[in-house]
C-alpha positions as CSV (number, residue, x, y, z in Angstrom):
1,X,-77.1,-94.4,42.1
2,X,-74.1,-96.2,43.3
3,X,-71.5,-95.7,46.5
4,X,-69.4,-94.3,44.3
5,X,-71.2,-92.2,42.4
6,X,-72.4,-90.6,44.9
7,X,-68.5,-90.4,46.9
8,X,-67.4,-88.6,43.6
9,X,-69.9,-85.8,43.7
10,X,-69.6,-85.2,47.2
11,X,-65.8,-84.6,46.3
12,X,-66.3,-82.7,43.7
13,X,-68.7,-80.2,45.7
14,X,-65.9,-79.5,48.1
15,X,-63.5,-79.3,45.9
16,X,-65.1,-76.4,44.3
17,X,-67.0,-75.2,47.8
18,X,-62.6,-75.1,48.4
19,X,-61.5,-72.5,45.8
20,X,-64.7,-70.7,46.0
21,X,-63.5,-69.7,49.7
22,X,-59.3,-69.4,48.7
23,X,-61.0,-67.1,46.0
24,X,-63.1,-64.8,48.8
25,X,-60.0,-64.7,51.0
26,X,-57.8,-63.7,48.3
27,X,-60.0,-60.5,47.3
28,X,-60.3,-59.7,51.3
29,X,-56.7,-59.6,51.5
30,X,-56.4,-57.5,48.8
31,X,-59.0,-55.1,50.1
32,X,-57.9,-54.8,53.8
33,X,-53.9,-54.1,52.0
34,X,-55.9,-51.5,49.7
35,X,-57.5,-49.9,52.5
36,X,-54.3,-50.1,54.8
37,X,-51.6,-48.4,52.1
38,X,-49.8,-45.5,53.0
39,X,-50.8,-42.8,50.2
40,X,-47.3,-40.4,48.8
41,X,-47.1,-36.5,49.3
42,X,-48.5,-34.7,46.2
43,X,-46.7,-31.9,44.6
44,X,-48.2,-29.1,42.7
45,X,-45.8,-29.0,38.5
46,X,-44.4,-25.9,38.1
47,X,-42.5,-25.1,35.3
48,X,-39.2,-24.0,34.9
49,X,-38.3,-20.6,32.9
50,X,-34.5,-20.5,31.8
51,X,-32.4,-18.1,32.4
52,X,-30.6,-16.3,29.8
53,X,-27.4,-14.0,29.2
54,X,-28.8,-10.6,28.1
55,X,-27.3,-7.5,27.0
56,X,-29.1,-3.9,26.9
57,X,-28.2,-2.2,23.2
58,X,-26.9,1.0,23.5
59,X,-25.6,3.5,20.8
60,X,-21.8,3.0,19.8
61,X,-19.1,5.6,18.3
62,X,-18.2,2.3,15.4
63,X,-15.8,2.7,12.1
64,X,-17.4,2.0,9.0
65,X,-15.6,-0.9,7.5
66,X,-15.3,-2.3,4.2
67,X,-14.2,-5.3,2.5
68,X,-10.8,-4.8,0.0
69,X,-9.0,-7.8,-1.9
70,X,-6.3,-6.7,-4.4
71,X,-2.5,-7.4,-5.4
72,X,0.6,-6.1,-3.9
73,X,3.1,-4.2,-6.0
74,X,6.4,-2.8,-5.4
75,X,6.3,1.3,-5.3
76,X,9.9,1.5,-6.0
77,X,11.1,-0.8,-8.1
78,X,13.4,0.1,-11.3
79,X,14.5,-1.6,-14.6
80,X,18.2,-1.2,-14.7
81,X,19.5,0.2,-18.2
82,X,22.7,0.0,-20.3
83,X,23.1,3.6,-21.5
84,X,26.1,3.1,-23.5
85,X,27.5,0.5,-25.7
86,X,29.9,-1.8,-24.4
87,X,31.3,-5.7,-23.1
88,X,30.8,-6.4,-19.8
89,X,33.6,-6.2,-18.0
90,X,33.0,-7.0,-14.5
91,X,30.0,-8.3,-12.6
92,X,31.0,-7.9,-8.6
93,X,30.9,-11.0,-7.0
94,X,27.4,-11.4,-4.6
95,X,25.6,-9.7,-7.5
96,X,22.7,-12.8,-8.2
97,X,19.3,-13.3,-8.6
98,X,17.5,-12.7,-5.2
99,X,20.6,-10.7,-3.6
100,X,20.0,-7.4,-1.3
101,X,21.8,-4.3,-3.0
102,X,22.1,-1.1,-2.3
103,X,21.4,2.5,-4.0
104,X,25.2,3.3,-5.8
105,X,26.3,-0.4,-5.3
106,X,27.7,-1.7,-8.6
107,X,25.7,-4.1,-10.6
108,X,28.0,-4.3,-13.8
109,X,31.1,-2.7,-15.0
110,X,31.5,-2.3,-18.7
111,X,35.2,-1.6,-20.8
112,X,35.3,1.7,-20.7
113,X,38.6,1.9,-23.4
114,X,37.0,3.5,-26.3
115,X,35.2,5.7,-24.2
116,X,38.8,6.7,-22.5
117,X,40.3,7.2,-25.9
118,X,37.8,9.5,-27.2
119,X,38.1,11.8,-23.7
120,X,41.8,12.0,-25.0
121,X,41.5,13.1,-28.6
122,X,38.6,15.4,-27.1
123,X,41.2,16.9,-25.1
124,X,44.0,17.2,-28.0
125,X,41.7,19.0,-30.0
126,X,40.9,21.5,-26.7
127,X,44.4,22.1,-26.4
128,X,44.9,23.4,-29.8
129,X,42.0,25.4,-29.9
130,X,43.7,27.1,-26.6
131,X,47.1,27.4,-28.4
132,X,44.9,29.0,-31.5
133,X,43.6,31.3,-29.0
134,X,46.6,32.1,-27.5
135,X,48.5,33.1,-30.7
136,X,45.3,35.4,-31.4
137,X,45.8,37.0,-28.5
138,X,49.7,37.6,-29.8
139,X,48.5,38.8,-33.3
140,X,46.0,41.2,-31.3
141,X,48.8,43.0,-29.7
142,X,51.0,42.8,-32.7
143,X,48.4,44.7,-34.5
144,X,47.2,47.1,-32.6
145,X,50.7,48.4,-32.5
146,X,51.0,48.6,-35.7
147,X,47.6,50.2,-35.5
148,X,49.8,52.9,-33.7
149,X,52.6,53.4,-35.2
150,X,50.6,53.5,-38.8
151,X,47.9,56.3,-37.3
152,X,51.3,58.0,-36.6
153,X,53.1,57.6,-39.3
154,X,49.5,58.8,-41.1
155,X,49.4,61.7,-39.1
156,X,53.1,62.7,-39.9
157,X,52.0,62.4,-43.9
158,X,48.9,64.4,-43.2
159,X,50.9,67.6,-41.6
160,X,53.2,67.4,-44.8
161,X,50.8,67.7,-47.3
162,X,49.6,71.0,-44.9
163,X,53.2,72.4,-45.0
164,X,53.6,72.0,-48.7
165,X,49.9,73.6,-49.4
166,X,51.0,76.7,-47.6
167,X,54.1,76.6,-49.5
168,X,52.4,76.8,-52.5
169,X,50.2,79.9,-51.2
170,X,53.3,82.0,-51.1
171,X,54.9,80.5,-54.4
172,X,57.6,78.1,-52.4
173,X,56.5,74.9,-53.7
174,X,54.8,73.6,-56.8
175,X,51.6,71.7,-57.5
176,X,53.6,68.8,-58.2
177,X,55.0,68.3,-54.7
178,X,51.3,68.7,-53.0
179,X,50.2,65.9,-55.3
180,X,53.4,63.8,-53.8
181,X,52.5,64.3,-50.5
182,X,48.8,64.1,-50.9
183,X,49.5,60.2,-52.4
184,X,51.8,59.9,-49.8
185,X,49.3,60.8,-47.0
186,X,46.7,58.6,-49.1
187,X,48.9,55.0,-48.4
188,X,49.5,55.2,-45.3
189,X,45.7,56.1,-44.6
190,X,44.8,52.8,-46.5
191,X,47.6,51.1,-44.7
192,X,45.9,51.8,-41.6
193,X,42.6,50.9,-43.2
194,X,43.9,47.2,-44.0
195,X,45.4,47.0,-40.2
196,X,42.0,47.9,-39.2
197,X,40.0,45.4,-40.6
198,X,42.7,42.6,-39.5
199,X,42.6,43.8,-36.2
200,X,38.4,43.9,-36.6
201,X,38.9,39.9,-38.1
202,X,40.6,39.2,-34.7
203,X,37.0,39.5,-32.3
204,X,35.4,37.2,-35.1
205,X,38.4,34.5,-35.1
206,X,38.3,35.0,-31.4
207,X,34.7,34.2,-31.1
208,X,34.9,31.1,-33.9
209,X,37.6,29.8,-31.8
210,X,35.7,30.2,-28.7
211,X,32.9,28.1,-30.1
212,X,34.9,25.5,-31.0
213,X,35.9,25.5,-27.7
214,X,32.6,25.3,-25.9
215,X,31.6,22.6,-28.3
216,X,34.7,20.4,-27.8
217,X,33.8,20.7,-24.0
218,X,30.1,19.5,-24.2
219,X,31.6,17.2,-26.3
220,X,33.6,15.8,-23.4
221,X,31.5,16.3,-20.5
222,X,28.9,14.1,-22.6
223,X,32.0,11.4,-23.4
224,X,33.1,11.8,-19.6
225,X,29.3,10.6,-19.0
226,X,29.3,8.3,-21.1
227,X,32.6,7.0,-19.3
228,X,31.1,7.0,-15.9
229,X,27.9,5.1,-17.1
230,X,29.9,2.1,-17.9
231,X,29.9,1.7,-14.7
232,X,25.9,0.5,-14.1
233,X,24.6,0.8,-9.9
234,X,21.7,0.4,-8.2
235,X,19.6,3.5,-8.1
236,X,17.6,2.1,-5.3
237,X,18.1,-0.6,-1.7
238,X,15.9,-3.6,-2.5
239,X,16.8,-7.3,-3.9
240,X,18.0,-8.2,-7.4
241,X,14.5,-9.7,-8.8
242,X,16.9,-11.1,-12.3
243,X,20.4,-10.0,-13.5
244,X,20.8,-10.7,-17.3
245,X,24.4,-10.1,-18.3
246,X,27.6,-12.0,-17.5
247,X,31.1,-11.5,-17.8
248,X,32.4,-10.7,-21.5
249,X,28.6,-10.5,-23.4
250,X,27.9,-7.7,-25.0
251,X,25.7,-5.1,-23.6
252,X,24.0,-2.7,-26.1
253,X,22.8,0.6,-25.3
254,X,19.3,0.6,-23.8
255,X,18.6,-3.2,-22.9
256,X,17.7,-3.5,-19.6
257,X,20.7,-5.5,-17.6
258,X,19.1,-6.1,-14.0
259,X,15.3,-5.6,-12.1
260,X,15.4,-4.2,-8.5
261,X,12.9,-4.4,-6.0
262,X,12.3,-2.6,-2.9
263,X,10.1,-3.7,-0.4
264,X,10.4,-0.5,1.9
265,X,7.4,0.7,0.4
266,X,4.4,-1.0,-1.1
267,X,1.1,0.0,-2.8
268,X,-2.3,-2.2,-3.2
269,X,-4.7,-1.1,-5.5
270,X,-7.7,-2.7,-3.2
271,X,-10.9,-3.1,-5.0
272,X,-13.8,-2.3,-2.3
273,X,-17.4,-1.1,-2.0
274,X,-18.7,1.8,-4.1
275,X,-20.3,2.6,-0.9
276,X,-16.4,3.3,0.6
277,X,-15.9,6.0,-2.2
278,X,-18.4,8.8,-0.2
279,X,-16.7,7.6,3.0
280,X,-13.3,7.4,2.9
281,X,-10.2,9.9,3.0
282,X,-6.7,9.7,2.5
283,X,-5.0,8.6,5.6
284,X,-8.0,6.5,6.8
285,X,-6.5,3.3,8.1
286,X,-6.5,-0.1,6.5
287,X,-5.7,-3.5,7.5
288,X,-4.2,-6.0,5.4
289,X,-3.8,-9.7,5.2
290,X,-2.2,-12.0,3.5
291,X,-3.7,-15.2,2.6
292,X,-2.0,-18.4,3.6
293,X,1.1,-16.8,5.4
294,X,-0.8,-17.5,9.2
295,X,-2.5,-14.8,8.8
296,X,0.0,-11.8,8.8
297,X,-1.8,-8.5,9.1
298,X,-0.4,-4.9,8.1
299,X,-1.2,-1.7,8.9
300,X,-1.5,0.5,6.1
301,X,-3.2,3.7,5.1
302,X,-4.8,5.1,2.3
303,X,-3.3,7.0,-0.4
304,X,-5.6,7.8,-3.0
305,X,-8.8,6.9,-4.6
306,X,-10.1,6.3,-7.9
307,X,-12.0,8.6,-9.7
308,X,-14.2,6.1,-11.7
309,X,-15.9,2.9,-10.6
310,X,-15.3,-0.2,-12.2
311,X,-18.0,-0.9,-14.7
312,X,-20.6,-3.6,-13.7
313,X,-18.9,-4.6,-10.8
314,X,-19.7,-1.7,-7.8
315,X,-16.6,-1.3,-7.0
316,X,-14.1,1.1,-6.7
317,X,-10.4,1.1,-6.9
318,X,-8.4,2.1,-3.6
319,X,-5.0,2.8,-3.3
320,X,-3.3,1.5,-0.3
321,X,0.1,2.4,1.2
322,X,2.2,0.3,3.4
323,X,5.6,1.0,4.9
324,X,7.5,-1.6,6.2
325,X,11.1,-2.5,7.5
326,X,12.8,-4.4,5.2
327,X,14.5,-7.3,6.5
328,X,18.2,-8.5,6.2
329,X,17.2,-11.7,3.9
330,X,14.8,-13.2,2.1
331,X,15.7,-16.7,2.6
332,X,14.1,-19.3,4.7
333,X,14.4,-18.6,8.0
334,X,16.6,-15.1,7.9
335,X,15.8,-12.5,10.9
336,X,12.1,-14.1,11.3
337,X,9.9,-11.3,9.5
338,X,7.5,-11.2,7.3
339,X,7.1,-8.8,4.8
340,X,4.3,-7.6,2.2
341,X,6.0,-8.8,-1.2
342,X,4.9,-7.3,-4.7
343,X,2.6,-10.2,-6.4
344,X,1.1,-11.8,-3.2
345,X,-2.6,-11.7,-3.1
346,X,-4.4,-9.7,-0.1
347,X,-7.6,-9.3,1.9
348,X,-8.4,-6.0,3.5
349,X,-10.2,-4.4,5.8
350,X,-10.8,-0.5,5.3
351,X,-11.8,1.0,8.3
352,X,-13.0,5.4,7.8
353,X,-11.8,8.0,10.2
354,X,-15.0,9.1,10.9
355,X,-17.4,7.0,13.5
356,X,-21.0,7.2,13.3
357,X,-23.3,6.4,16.3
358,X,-24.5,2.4,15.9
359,X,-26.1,-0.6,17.6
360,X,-24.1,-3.3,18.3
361,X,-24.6,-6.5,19.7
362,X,-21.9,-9.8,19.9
363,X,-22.0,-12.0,16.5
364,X,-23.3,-15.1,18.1
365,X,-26.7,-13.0,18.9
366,X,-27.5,-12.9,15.1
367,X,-29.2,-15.7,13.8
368,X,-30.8,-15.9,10.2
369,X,-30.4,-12.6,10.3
370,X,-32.3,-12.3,13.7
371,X,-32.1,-12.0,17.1
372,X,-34.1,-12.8,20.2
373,X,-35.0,-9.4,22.0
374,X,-36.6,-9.8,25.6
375,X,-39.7,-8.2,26.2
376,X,-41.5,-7.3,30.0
377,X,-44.8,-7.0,31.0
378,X,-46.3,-6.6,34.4
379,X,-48.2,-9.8,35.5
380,X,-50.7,-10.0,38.2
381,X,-47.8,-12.3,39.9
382,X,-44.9,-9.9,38.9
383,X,-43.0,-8.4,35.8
384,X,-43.4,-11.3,33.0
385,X,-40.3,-11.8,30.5
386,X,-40.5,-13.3,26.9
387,X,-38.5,-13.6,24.4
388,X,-39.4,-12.1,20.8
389,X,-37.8,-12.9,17.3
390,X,-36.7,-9.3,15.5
391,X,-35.6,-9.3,12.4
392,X,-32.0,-6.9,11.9
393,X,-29.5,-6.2,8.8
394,X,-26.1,-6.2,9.7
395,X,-24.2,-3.4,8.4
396,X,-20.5,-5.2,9.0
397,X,-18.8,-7.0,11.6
398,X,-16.3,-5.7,13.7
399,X,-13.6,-7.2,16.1
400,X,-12.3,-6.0,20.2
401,X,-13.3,-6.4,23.8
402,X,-16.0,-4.0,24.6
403,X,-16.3,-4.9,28.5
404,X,-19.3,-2.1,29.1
405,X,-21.5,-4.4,27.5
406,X,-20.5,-8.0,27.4
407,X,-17.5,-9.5,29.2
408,X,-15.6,-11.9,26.9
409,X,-17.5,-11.1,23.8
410,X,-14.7,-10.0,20.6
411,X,-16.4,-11.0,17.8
412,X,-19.4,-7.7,17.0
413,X,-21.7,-7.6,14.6
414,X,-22.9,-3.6,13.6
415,X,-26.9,-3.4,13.2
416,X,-27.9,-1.2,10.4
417,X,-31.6,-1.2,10.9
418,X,-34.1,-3.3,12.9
419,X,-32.7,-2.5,16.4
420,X,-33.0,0.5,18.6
421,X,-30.7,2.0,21.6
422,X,-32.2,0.6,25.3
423,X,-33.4,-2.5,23.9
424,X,-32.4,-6.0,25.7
425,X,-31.3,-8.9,23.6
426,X,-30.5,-12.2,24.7
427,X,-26.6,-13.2,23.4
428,X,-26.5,-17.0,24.7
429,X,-28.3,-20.1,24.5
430,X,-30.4,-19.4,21.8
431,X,-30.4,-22.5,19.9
432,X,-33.4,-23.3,22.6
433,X,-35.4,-20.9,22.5
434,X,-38.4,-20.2,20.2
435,X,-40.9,-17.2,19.9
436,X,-43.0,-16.4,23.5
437,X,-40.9,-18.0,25.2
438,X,-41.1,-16.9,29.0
439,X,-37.4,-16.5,30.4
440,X,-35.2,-14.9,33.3
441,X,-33.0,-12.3,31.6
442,X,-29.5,-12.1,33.6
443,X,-27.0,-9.5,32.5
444,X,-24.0,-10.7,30.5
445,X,-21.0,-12.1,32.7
446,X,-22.9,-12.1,35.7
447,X,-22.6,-16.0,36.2
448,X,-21.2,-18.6,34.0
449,X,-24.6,-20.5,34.6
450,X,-26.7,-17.9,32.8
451,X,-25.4,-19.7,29.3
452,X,-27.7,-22.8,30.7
453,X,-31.2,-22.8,29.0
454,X,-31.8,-26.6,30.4
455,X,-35.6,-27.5,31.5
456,X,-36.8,-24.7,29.2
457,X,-40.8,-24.7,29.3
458,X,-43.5,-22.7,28.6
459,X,-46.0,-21.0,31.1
């Protein structure tokens, strides 16, 4: 073998004898450093339970309330009528669509001429009826005189005849002149007959008279009425709703000439719950709403019921009354308040007079018709709380601060069935909790922290 031959495997042995020993030092480093390292301080994981806002369930004096919609109505509200035949007139000046009017303001005036000229021949006929009655009363005395003097005068005849009877006893007188004064004594008698019967004719005439009398003054009282009503007037305060008649058109008798609305008093016939029939009375109270309008409430109360329900529906028909002031105009922007107006649509909330003993619990506890009661059990480390889904049915919801059992809560739902009085349920941050979930229950409105369910875990 050559020089060089042999020079190139003698370099090539300590080129790898080289990184053989680089190699060697390399993992001794590494295993002195290994050995050397400082080791960290080892912590035992515990989990983190959450704390939660919890309220304990007690037994509440609640209203039952139910659900109402309906549509308002006016409860005095009146059709103005012509009751007489006539042209218009007058109409007052003011008097338009949409004006306030009082009860006794005028609305129209219609001619009242023919009405005025038949008051006057009413009278003319009254007055001679009285002069017929007056020259009755004349005749009256005139006969009755006569009466008198003729019963007299009969009496006279009658004591003649007498005399000349006894004359003819003792022979001083003749048949002849008894018969003369017997026919004498006969005329007068039936002149006093006929004054009789005219003076008996009188009380008859008298009474005829009289009639005609009373009829000629029911005559004009009704055509002083009719006088009076050409003058047509409110008969209620409220706002013209339509005025149909102008100046000169005619008006005939029964057409209605004006609609008036008052807004004093108004009435909702609120359909609600069959359930509300059993429940509620007349007086209970009732709050209504008007849709769209910010959400004005009134305060009304209830009236009447219906006796029926309304087929197919389960509902029953409630009347609700609602008093309110009515304001000085109805235009945009007039004294600033709202009022209940007949046609407006309405949501209600009828609320009994007589609370019943109930669970409640704030609205945000109930979830898919749930909530998440905490139960306790003693743990060999202490008292272990989870949290358990219970299923609930919410009678109704109910609004107020009730500061006995949860600061800040407004908004209540009313548990019908599924929860019991003493019973703790958890009324925040449940959107992270699930079923067996151990947690640290902390009264409502202890600390604004106890909403916080961060870092929940199970143990």
């Amino acid at each position: 073998m050559s020089r060089a031959a042999l020079l190139k495997r003698f370099s090539l042995l300590v080129r790898t004898l080289a990184g053989v020993l680089v190699l060697l030092l390399a993992v001794g480093v590494f295993g002195f450093l290994r050995s050397t390292r400082p080791l960290p301080a080892q912590t035992e994981l515990v989990a983190e339970v959450p704390r939660v806002p919890v309220m304990v369930t007690t037994l509440e004096p609640v209203a039952r309330v139910w659900p109402g919609y309906g549509t308002v109505r006016a409860m005095d509200a009146a059709n103005v009528p012509t009751q007489v035949s006539a042209r218009v007139l007058r109409r007052p000046e003011g008097v338009e669509d949409g004006s306030r009017i009082a009860a006794g303001d005028t609305l129209l005036e219609l001619d009242p001429e023919d009405f005025d000229r038949r008051i006057d021949a009413i009278n003319e006929r009254i007055e001679g009826i009285k002069a017929r009655l007056s020259s009755l009363e004349t005749e009256e005395g005139r006969l009755r005189e006569r009466v008198e003097l003729t019963e007299e005068q009969a009496d006279i005849r009658r004591a003649e005849l007498e005399r000349v009877r006894r004359a003819v006893e003792r022979g001083a007188a003749t048949d002849a002149d008894v018969d003369l004064r017997r026919a004498q004594y006969l005329v007068a008698r039936q002149e006093l007959s006929g004054i009789r019967l005219q003076l008996d004719q009188i009380e008859a005439r008298r009474r005829d008279l009289q009639s005609q009398e009373r009829a000629e003054q029911a005559e004009l009282a009704v055509a002083r009425l009719q006088r009076e009503r050409t003058e047509i007037t409110s008969p209620i305060d409220g706002y013209i709703q339509e005025i149909l008649f102008k100046t000169d058109e005619w008006a005939p008798a029964g057409s209605t000439v004006a609609r008036v609305v008052g807004l004093g008093r108004v009435e909702i016939p609120l359909l609600a719950p069959i359930s509300a029939a059993g429940r509620l009375r007349v007086g209970d109270t009732v709050e209504v709403r008007v849709e769209g309008d910010g959400g004005s409430s009134f305060i009304g109360e209830v009236s009447r019921l219906a006796p029926e329900s309304r087929e197919g529906s389960r509902s029953v028909t409630v009347f609700v009354e609602v008093r309110q002031e009515e304001p000085e105009t109805l235009t945009a922007g007039g004294d600033g308040r709202t009022v209940l107006r007949p046609g407006q649509f309405v949501t209600a909330q009828l609320r009994s007079g007589e609370p019943t003993q109930r669970v409640i619990v704030p609205r945000r506890a109930v979830r898919r018709d749930a909530v998440m009661v905490v139960l306790t059990e003693a743990g060999s480390n202490g008292d272990v709380s989870r949290v358990v889904e219970r299923p609930v049915i919410v009678s109704h919801h109910i609004e107020g601060e009730r500061p006995e059992l949860a600061r800040g809560e407004t908004q209540w739902s009313v548990i019908q069935s599924g929860l019991e009085a003493g019973e703790t349920v958890v009324i925040g941050g449940l959107d992270t909790l699930r079923e067996g979930l151990r947690v640290e229950p902390v009264p409502a409105g202890v600390s604004s922290a106890s909403e916080s369910t961060e870092g929940a875990g199970d143990s």
